[in-house]
C-alpha positions as CSV (number, residue, x, y, z in Angstrom):
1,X,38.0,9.0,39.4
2,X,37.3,6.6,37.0
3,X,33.8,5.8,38.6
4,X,32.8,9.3,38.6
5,X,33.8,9.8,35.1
6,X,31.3,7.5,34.1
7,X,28.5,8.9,35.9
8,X,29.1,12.0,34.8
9,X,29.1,11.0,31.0
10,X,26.1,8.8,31.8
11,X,24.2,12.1,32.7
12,X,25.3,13.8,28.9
13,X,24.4,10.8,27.5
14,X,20.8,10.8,29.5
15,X,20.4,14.7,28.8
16,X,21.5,14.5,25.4
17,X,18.9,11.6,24.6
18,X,16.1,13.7,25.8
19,X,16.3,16.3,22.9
20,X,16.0,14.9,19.1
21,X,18.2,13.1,18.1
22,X,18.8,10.5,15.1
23,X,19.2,7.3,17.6
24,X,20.7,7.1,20.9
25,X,24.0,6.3,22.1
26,X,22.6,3.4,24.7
27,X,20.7,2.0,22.4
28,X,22.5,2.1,18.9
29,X,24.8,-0.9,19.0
30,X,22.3,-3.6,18.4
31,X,23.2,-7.4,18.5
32,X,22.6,-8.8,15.2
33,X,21.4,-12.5,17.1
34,X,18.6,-10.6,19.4
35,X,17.5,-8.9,16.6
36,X,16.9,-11.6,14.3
37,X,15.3,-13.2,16.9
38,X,12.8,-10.4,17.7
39,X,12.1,-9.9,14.2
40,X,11.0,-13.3,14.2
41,X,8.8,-12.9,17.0
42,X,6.8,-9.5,15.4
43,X,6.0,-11.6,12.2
44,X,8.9,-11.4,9.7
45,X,10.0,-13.9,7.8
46,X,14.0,-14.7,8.5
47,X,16.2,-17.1,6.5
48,X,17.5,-20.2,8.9
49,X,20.3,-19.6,10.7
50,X,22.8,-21.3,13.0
51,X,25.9,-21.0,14.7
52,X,28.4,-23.5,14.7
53,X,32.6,-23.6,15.1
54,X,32.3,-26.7,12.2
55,X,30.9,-27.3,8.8
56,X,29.8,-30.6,9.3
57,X,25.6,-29.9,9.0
58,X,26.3,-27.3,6.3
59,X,24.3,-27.5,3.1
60,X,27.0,-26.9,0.3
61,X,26.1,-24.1,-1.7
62,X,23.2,-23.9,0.0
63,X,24.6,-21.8,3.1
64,X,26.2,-18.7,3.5
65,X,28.2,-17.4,6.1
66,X,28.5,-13.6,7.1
67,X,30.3,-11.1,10.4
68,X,27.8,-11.2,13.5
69,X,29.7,-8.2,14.4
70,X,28.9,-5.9,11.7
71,X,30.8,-5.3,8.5
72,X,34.9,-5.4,9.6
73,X,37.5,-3.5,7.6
74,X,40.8,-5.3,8.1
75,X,43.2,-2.9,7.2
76,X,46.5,-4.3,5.8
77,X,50.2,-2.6,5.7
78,X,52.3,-0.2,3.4
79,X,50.2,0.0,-0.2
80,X,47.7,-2.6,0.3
81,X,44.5,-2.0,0.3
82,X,42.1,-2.3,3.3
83,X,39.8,-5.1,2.9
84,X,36.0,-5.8,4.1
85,X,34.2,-9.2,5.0
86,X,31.7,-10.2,2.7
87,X,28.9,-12.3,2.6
88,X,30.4,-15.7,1.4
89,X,28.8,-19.3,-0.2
90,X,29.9,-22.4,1.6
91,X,31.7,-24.1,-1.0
92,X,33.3,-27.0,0.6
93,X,33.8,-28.4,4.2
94,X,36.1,-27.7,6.9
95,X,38.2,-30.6,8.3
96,X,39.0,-28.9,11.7
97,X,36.7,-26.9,14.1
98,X,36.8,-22.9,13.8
99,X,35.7,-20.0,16.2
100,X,31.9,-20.1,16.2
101,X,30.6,-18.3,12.9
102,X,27.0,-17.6,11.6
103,X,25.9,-19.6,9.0
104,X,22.6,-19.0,7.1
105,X,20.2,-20.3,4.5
106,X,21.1,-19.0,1.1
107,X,17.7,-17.6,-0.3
108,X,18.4,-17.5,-3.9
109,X,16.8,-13.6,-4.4
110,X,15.0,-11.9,-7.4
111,X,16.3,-8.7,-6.2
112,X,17.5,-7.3,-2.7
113,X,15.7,-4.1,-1.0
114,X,17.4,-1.5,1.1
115,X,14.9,0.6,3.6
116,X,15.6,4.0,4.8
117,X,13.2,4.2,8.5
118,X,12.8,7.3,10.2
119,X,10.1,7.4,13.0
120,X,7.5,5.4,11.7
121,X,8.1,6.1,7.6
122,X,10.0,4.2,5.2
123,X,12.1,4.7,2.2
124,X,12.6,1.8,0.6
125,X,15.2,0.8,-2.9
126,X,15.0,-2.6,-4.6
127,X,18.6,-3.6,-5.8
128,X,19.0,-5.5,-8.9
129,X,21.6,-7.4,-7.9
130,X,20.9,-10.8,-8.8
131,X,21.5,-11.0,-12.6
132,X,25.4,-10.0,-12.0
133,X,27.5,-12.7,-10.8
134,X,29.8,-10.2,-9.2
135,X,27.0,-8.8,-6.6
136,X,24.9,-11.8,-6.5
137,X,25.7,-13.1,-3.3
138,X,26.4,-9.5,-1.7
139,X,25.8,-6.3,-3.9
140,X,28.5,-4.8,-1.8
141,X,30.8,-6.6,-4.2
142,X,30.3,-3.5,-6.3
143,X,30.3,-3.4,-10.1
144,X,31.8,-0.4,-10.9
145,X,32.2,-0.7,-15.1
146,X,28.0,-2.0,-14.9
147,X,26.3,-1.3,-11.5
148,X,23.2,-2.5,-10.5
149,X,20.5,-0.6,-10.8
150,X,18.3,0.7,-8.4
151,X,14.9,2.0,-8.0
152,X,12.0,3.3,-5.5
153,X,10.2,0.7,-4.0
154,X,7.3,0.4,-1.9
155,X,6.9,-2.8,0.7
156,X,3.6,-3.8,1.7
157,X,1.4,-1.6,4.2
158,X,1.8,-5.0,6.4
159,X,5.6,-5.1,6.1
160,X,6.3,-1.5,6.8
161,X,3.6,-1.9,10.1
162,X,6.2,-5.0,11.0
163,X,9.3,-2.8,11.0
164,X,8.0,0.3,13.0
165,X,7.0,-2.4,15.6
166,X,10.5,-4.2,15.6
167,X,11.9,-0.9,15.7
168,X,10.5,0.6,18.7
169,X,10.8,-2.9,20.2
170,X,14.7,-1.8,19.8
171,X,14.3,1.3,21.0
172,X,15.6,3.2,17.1
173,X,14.0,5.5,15.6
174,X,16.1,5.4,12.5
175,X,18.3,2.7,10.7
176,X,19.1,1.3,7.3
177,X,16.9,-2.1,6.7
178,X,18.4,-5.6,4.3
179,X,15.6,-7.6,2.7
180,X,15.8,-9.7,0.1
181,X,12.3,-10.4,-2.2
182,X,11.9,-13.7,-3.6
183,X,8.5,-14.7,-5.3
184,X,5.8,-13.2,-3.1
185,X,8.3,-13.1,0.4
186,X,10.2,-10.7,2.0
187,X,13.2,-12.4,3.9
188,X,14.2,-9.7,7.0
189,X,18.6,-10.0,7.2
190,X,19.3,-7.2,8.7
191,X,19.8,-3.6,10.5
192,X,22.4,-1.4,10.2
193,X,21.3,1.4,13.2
194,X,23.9,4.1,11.2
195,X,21.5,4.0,8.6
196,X,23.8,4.9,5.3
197,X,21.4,6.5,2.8
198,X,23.2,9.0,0.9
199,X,23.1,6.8,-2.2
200,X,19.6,5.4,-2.0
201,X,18.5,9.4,-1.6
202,X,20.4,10.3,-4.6
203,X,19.4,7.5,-7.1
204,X,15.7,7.3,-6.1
205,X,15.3,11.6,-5.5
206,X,14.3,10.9,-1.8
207,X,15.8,14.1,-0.2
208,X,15.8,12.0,3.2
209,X,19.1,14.4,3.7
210,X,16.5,17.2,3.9
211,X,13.8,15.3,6.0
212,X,16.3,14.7,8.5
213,X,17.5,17.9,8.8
214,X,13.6,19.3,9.2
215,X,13.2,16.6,12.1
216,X,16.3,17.6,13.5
């Protein structure tokens, strides 16, 4: 039974993909290590990373560490609140080994930019995060009394032609893109396939809730 169930939700999965859609089910839970790795290899420029279960090669303050998995919500009991895993600076060392954790090369930014992709377009929104010791290492650290401000950006013709190619490489046709700018580079973190826009749209008057809806 069990075995024909998943046949059968295969072939709704199949048939649904063939009409359009904003992703696909097979192919919307991306490992964050392959692609890194095939951003790399289409011409992007990446931060260093490593794994390791010890700290013993870290750079202090120099390395950060961050969830391969995605971004976690640990909820907690009764009236605490839930809590989310950050991007973090290696402060000091770790005298016994831990589970294996991603460590990367802390680029020390002049501002970070979020890109909004949608078949072959992007929307992109610099973040000026940088000058506010609160979102500094990871904007997501939200200041809510003075928050950062954001505005439309536009990536190079070259760097835009890179992310349509790592994109269909990936097979998604939409996604939510983390780069952070420093001097004349543009450092590729990240994809987050659920591609959360809402915000972006708002602040920089994209209307991508309306472009999606005309694709759709």
């Amino acid at each position: 039974m069990m075995e024909t169930q998943h046949w059968i939700v295969d072939y709704v999965i199949k048939t649904l993909e063939t009409k359009k859609h904003v992703n696909k089910i097979s192919s919307s839970a991306v490992n964050k290590l392959v692609v890194l790795e095939t951003a790399k290899k289409v011409g992007l420029q990446v931060p260093n990373y490593y794994l390791s279960d010890n700290t013993d090669d870290v750079v202090l303050n120099k390395t950060i560490i961050k969830s391969i998995a995605g971004n976690a919500i640990l909820q907690k009991f009764e009236k605490e609140t839930d809590a989310a895993i950050y991007t973090s600076v290696v402060r000091i060392k770790e005298k016994e080994p831990f589970f294996i954790t991603f460590f990367q090369e802390y680029i020390d930014k002049d501002f970070e930019i979020r890109t909004f992709y949608l078949n072959g377009k992007c929307w992109s929104t610099a973040i000026i995060s940088q000058n506010d010791k609160k979102t500094r290492i990871d904007h997501r650290h939200y200041n809510h009394l003075k928050p950062n401000r954001n505005v439309p950006y536009n990536l190079p013709n070259e760097v835009e032609k890179k992310i349509k190619v790592l994109m269909e490489i990936l097979d998604l046709n939409c996604g939510s893109i983390d780069f952070l700018k420093k001097g004349e580079d543009f450092y590729f973190l990240e994809i987050n396939p659920i591609g959360q826009f809402t915000g972006h749209s708002a602040i920089c008057n994209y209307n991508l809730e309306n472009i999606i809806a005309n694709y759709l």
